[in-house]
N, C-alpha and C positions, 0 to 999 in steps of 0.2 A: 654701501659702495656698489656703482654699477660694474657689471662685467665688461669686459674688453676683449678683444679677439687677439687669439693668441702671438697672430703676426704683429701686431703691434707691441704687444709687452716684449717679446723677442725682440724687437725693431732697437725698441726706448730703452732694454737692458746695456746696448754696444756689441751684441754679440754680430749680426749680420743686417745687413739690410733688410726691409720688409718682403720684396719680392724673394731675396733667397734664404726667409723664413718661413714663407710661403713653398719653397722648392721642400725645406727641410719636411716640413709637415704633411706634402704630398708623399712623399720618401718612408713616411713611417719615424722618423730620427726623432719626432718630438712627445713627449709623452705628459699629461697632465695628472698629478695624482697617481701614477703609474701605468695609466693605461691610455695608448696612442688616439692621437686626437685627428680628427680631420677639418680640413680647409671649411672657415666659416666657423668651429668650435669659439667656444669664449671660454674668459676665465677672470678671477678673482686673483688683480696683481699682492703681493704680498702674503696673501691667503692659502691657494692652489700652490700646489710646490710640480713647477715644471721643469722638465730635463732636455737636454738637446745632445742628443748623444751619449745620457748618463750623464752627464755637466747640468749641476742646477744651475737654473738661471735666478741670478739675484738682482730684485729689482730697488732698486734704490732711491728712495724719498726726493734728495734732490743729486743734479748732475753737475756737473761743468761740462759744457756741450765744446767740442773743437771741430774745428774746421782747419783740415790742412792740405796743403799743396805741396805734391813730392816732383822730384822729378828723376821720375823712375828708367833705374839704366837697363839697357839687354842683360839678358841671361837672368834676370828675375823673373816668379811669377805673380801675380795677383793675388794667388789662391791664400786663404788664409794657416792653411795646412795642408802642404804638399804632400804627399803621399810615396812619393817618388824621390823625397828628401833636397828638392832641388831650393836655390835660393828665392826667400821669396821677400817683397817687399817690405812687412813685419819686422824682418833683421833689420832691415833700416832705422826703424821706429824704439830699438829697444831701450827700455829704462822709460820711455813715454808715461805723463804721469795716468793716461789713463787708455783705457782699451778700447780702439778704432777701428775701421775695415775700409777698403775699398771701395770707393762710389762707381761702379762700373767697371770694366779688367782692359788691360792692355797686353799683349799675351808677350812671350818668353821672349822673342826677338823683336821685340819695338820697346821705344823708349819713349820719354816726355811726359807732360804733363796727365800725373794722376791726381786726385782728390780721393779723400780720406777724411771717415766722421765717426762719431757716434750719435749722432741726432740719426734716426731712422726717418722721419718724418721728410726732412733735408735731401736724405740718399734716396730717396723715395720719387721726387718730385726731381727730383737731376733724371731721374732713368727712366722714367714714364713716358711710353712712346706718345703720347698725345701731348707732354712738351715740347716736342720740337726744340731739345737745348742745340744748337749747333756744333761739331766740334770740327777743329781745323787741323790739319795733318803735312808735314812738310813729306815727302813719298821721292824718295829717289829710284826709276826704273829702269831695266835694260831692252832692248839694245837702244832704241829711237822709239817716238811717237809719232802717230800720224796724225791728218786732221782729223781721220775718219775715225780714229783710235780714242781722240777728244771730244767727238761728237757723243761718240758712245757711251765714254761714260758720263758724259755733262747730262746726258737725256736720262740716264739711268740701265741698268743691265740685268739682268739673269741670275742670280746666283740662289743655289738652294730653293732651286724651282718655283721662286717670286723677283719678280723685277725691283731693283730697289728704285728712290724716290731718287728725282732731279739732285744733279751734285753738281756745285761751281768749281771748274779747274781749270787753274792755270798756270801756262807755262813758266819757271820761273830761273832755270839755267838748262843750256843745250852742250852738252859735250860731245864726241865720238863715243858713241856704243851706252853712252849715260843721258839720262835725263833726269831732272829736277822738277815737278809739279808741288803746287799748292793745293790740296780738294777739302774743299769744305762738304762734310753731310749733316743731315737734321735727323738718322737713325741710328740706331745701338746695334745694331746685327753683330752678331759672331763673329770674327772678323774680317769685315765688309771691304774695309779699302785691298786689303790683299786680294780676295775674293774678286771684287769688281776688277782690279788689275789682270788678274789670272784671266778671266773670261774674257779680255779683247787682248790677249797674248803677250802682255808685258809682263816681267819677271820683278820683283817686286825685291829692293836687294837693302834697301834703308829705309824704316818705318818711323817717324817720330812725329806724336800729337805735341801742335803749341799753343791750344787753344781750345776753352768748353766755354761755350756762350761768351762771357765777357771777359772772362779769365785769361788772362797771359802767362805764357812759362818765363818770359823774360830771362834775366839773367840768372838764373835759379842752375844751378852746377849739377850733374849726375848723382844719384845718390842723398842732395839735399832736401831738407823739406822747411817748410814756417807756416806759420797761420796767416789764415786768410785774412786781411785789412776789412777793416769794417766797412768803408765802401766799397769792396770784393763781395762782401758778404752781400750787402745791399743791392748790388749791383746784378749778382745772380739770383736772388731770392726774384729779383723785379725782371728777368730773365723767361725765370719757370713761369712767375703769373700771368704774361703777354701769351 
């Protein structure tokens, strides 16, 4: 049997994505045989007995792979284990017949469409900045926007001392003291749309993504989730490949 790298067997267990198996093992948290392994190590699935936090990781012959779509309300977080005991998305999912994560985070006060897998391979190729998967965010800000406020960020902005990439936004309701945009971005940053708002002075007061590449939240309720439709599936797989 050939070796594999440990991010990957992490990936294909369901425990976390590849990239934040790759975070664990820079961190020291993953140990192979008992002794901590570094980025690029390999390993003998079934064989090596590896731990991730003292949690063996069990790998399993064959999977039932899920793909799902929640649609995550405020006041949750992403995290898989909060530390700080807050609610996290997980509670939604509980009694699920099998153990998912996160395809990317939406943080504590935004809401809308999250994806959730245990294929690593899948969460791997959604988050990989050289896909360019799109995602689309309804942003409600205060007080008004300008032209020049739309300029800035449609070209791109400053934040975290890198300019981000071109963003399509538009206007899509004008109240007194509120505005309504639509902004689509093709990067993952930390959280980019509040950030790019902060930096041309708007106040960022409603956060909700309806949209990753082909994906729609559609009529999907706070707090719900379902599997992704095989042409969803399809639809994104042939998303990441372009």
């Amino acid at each position: 049997m050939e070796k594999i790298r440990i991010q990957k067997i992490i990936a294909d267990s369901g425990i976390c994505s590849r990239r934040k198996a790759e975070e664990y093992i820079a961190s020291g948290r993953v140990k192979v045989n008992g002794r901590p392994c570094r980025l690029g190590d390999k390993a003998l699935p079934g064989k090596d007995i590896i731990t991730v936090d003292g949690e063996k990781v069990m790998v399993a012959k064959r999977r039932n792979l899920y793909y799902i779509m929640l649609h995550k309300p405020r006041g949750y977080v992403t995290t898989m284990n909060d530390e700080l005991g807050r609610k996290s998305v997980m509670d939604l999912l509980e009694g699920f017949p099998e153990r998912v994560y996160p395809v990317g985070r939406l943080d504590k006060d935004s809401e809308g469409l999250l994806l959730l897998t245990n294929d690593g391979n899948f969460a791997n190729d959604i988050m990989h900045p050289s896909h360019h998967v799109s995602k689309t965010y309804r942003v409600t800000v205060r007080p008004d926007i300008s032209d020049e406020q739309l300029v800035q960020l449609s070209a791109g902005v400053e934040i975290d001392g890198r300019k981000t990439a071109e963003c399509i936004v538009t206007v899509l309701e004008k109240q007194p003291g509120r505005v309504v945009l639509q902004m689509t971005i093709h990067e993952g940053r930390n959280r980019q749309i509040r950030k790019m708002c902060e930096a041309v002075g708007l106040e960022v007061a409603r956060l909700k993504r309806t949209s990753i590449g082909p994906l729609k939240l559609g009529m999907l309720q706070p707090g719900d989730y379902r599997e992704l439709k095989p042409d969803e599936l399809r639809a994104i797989r042939t998303a990441v490949s372009k």
